[in-house]
N, C-alpha and C positions, 0 to 999 in steps of 0.2 A: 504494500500500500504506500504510495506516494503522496505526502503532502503539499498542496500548491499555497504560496503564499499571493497574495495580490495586493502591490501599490497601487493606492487608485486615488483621482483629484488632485495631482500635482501637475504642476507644466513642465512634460517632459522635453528635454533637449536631445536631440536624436541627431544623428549625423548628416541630416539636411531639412533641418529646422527645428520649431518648438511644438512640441502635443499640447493644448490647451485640454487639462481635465484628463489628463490619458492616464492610460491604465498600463503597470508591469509587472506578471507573474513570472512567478522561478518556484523550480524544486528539483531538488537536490544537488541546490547550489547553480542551478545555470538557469539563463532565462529561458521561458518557455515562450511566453506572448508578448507581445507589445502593440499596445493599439487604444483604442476608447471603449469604456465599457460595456459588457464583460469582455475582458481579455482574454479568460481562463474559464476554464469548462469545470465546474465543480462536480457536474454529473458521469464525468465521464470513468465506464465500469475502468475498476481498480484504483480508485483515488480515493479517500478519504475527504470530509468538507474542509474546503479552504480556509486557510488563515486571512483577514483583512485587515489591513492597515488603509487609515484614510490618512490621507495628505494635503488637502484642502491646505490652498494655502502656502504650499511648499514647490521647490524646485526640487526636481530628479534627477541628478548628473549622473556620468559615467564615476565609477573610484578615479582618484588620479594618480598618475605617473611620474615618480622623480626617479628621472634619469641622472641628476649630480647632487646625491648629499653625504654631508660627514659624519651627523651626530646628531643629537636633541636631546633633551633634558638629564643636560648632563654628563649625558655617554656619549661616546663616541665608534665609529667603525675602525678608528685605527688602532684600537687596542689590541684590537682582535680577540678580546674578550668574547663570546656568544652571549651569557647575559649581557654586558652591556650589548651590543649588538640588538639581541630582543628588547629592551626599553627603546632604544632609538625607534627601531622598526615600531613598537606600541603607541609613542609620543606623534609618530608624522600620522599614522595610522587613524587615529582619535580625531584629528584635520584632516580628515578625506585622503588620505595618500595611500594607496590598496596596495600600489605596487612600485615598489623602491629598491635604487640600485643601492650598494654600499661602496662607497668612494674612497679611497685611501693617497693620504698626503706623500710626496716627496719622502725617504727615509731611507737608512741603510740599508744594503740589502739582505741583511737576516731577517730586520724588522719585516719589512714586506713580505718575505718569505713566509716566516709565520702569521702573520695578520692573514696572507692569503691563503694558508690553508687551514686557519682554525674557523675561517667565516666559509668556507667553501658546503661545509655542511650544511647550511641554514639555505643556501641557495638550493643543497639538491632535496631539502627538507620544502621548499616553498616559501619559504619565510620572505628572503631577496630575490630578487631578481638576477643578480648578477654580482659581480663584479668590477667597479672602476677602478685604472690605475690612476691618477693624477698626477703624473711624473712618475721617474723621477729624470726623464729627458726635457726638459724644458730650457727654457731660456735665460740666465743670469738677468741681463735687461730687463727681462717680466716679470721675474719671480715673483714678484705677488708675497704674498705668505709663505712660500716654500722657501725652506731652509738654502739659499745660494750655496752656499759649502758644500750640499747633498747632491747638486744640479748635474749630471754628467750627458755624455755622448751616448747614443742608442749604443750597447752591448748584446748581441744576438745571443749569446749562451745565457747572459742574463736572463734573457728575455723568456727563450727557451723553458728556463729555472722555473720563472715565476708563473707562465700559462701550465708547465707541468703540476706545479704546488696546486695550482687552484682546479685541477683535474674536469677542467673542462667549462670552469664557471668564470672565471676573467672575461667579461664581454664587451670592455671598452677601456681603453687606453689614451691617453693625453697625451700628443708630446707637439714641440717645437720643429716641422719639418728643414728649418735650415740647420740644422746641428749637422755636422758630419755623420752619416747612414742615416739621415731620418726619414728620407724619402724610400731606401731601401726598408725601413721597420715600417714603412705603411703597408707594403708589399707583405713583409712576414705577418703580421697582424692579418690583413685581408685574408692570405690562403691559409689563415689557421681559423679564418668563423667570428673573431675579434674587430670590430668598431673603432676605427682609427679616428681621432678626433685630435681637431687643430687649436692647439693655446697655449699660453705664454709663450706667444711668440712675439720675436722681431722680426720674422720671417719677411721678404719683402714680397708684393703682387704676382709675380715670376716664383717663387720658390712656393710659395700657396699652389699658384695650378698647378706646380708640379706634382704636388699632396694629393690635389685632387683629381691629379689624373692618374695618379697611382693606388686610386681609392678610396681616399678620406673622405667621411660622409658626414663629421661633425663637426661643427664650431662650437669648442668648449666657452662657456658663457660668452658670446659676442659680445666685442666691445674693451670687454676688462681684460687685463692684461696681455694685451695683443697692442702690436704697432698701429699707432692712428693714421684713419686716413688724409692724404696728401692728395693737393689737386696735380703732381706730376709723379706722386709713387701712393697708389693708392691704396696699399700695404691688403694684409690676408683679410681684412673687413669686406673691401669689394668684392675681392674673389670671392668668398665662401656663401655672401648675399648672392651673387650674381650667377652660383651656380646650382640647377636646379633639383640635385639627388642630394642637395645638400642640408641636411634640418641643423638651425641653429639656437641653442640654449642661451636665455634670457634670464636674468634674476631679477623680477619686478618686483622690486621691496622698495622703490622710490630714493634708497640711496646708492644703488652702484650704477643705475641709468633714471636719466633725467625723461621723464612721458613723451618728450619729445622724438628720443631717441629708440623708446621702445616702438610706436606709433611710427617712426620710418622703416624700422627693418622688419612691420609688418604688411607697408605699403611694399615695401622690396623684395621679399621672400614672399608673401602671403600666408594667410591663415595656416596652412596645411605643410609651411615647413619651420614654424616657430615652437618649440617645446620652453613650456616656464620649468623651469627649475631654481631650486633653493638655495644650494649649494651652502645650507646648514653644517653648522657646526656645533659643540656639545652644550651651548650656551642656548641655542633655541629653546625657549619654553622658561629658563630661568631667571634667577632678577639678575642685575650689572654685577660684573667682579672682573676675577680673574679666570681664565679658560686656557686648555693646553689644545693646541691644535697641531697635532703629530708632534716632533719636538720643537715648536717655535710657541711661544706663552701669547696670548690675547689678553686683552682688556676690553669690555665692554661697558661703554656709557650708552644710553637711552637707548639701549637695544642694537647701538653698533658695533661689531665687533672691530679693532684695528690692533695691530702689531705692538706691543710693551715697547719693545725697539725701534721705532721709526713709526710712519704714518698711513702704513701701505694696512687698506682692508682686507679683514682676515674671514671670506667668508661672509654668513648672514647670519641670523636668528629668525629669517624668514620658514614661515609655515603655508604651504601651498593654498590652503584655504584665503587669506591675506591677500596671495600671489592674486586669487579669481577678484577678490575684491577690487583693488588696486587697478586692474585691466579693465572691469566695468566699469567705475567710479571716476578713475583717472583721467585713463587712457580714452574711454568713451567705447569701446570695443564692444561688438553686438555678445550677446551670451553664447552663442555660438561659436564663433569664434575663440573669446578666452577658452572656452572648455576642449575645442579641438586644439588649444596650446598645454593645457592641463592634461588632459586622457587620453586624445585621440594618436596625436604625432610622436608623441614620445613613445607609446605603445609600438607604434607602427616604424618607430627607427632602432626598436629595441629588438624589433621579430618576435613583438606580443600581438598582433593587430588579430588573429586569428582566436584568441579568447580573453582578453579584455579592451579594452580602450574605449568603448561605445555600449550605448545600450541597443542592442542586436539580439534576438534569437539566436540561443546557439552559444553569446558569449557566459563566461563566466558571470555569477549577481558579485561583480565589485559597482556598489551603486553609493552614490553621496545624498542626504537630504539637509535641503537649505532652507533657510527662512525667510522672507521676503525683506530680512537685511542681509542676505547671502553670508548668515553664520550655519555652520555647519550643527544640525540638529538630531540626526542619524548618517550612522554608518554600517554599510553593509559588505562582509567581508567573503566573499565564498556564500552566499545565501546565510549567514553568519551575521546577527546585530553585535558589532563590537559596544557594546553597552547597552544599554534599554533602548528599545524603538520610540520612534520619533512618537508625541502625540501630536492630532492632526489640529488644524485651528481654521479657523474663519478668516477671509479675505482673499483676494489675488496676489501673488508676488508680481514684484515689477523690477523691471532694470534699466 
């Protein structure tokens, strides 16, 4: 006997458009219908009577997708702790994030060794999705928060090392294409199944396509830590906008891009190749202090994370639910849109587009419920309420 549950009276966001008053049933864990009521056949022999949840009043999204975070309340993935690990994944989880990479900072390489193969479990468990490397081939010039003394040159046995550790679960890797062999490690990364993604770079315009004609398919957060564009060297920004297999990662937390600049690389990419990501680290969720971000220490005042050592930002305290707000509110972005930069594209540059990212028959129930102030009210994990189910309320949501 199968139980059908059925959300019904929310305005569902579907992958080309919105359900006023629509209806989405699942059981055992995947959606079954989607449509206006009834969705779901309760009569039908071998079921059981349905569960109903009303949602009057609420918005229905897809779970969402982060493709670059580090930590949250408090933990972090570079420990390679598994509990911490599990908190991180539980804290973005609670904010609509169903499904998340674990990212791991520039470090020696024992460190990464073990990070990647005490977290490799949890991926073939379900927990993560993957694997990020985030360096440790990057760019001195960019580094960013990464440890500069840690920075080196693409090493192929290395490389080798750490996709073996992580036995099959490393799905996306960072590095600087102009370093000596970077353009040959986009190559090894592509014929090994792995996600070649372009950042902290100085890369210039010319050594970018050559990344991306060697297969690079990411711009790690656009924007930040990468060469600015030039009206006579228009450095990896242009390139990686201007090319079209190319999805690029945005951090809309309103301090490491200005609305302006989110709102162009959506006019230039389009909806469909923009993934928001958080690029959180263990201070999301907690008050200001002090925070360790792989081995370089942070300070966070009013929620911004920056370097103890200098002035370079270290990361966010960004929670993907925020991320949606921020793109409605700010940006002016149809709900549509934000939400194919939250679920849909990162799913679908991740090689998840086939069971979550959308609300689809067929996909997995990773589903969000919001409130017509797009606070997250319910979550549903695997046909799973991560907490008590939403109750339903009175009025339209609007955006």
């Amino acid at each position: 006997m199968t139980r059908v549950t059925r959300l019904t009276g929310a305005r569902v966001v579907l992958p080309d458009g919105i359900l006023d008053r629509g209806e989405v049933a699942f059981a055992d864990g995947v959606i079954t219908a989607v449509g206006t009521p009834p969705a779901a056949d309760a009569e039908r022999p071998g079921h059981v009577p349905d569960d109903a949840v009303d949602l009057t009043g609420h918005w229905l999204v897809p779970g969402f997708v982060d493709m670059h975070v580090h930590g949250g309340s408090g933990a972090s993935y570079m420990s390679g702790d598994p509990e911490q690990a599990l908190r991180v994944a539980a804290f973005h989880r609670a904010h609509g994030t169903t499904t998340t990479m674990a990212s791991l900072v520039t470090a020696p390489h024992d460190e990464l060794m073990r990070a990647v193969s005490q977290l490799a479990g949890l991926v073939e468990d379900g927990v993560l999705a993957g694997l990020h490397l985030e360096g440790p081939y990057l760019s001195r010039a960019r580094c960013g928060a990464h440890d500069p003394e840690l920075l080196r040159d693409p090493d192929r046995a290395e490389v080798d090392a750490l996709l073996k550790a992580g036995r099959g679960t490393v799905r996306m890797l960072t590095l600087a294409p102009e370093l000596d062999g970077g353009v040959d490690l986009v190559r090894r990364l592509v014929d090994a199944g792995v996600l070649a993604a372009v950042g902290h770079t100085d890369g210039t315009h010319r050594e970018t396509l050559a990344a991306l004609a060697a297969g690079a398919s990411v711009a790690t957060h656009l924007f930040n830590a990468m060469r600015s564009v030039h009206h006579r060297e228009p450095g990896p920004v242009t390139a990686l906008l201007q090319d079209s297999d190319v999805v690029v990662e945005l951090i809309n937390d309103g301090v490491h891009l200005h609305p302006g600049i989110v709102n162009l690389a959506f006019q230039a990419a389009g909806s469909s190749r923009v993934a928001f990501i958080t690029d959180a680290m263990s201070a999301a969720g907690m008050p200001d202090g002090t925070y360790p971000l792989g081995p370089m220490t942070t300070r966070v005042e009013g929620g911004i994370a920056r370097l103890v050592d200098g002035d370079s930002i270290a990361g966010s305290t960004l929670t993907l639910d925020r991320a949606l707000r921020t793109a409605v509110r700010e940006n002016r972005l149809p709900m549509t849109d934000a939400v194919r930069a939250l679920s849909t594209t990162p799913a679908r540059a991740l090689g998840l587009a086939d069971r979550t990212g959308s609300v689809e028959v067929g996909k997995r129930a990773d589903l969000v419920v919001l409130d017509a102030d797009l606070r997250v009210t319910g979550v549903l994990w695997g046909g799973s309420w991560v907490g008590d189910a939403p109750a339903g309320g009175p009025g339209q949501p609007g955006a």
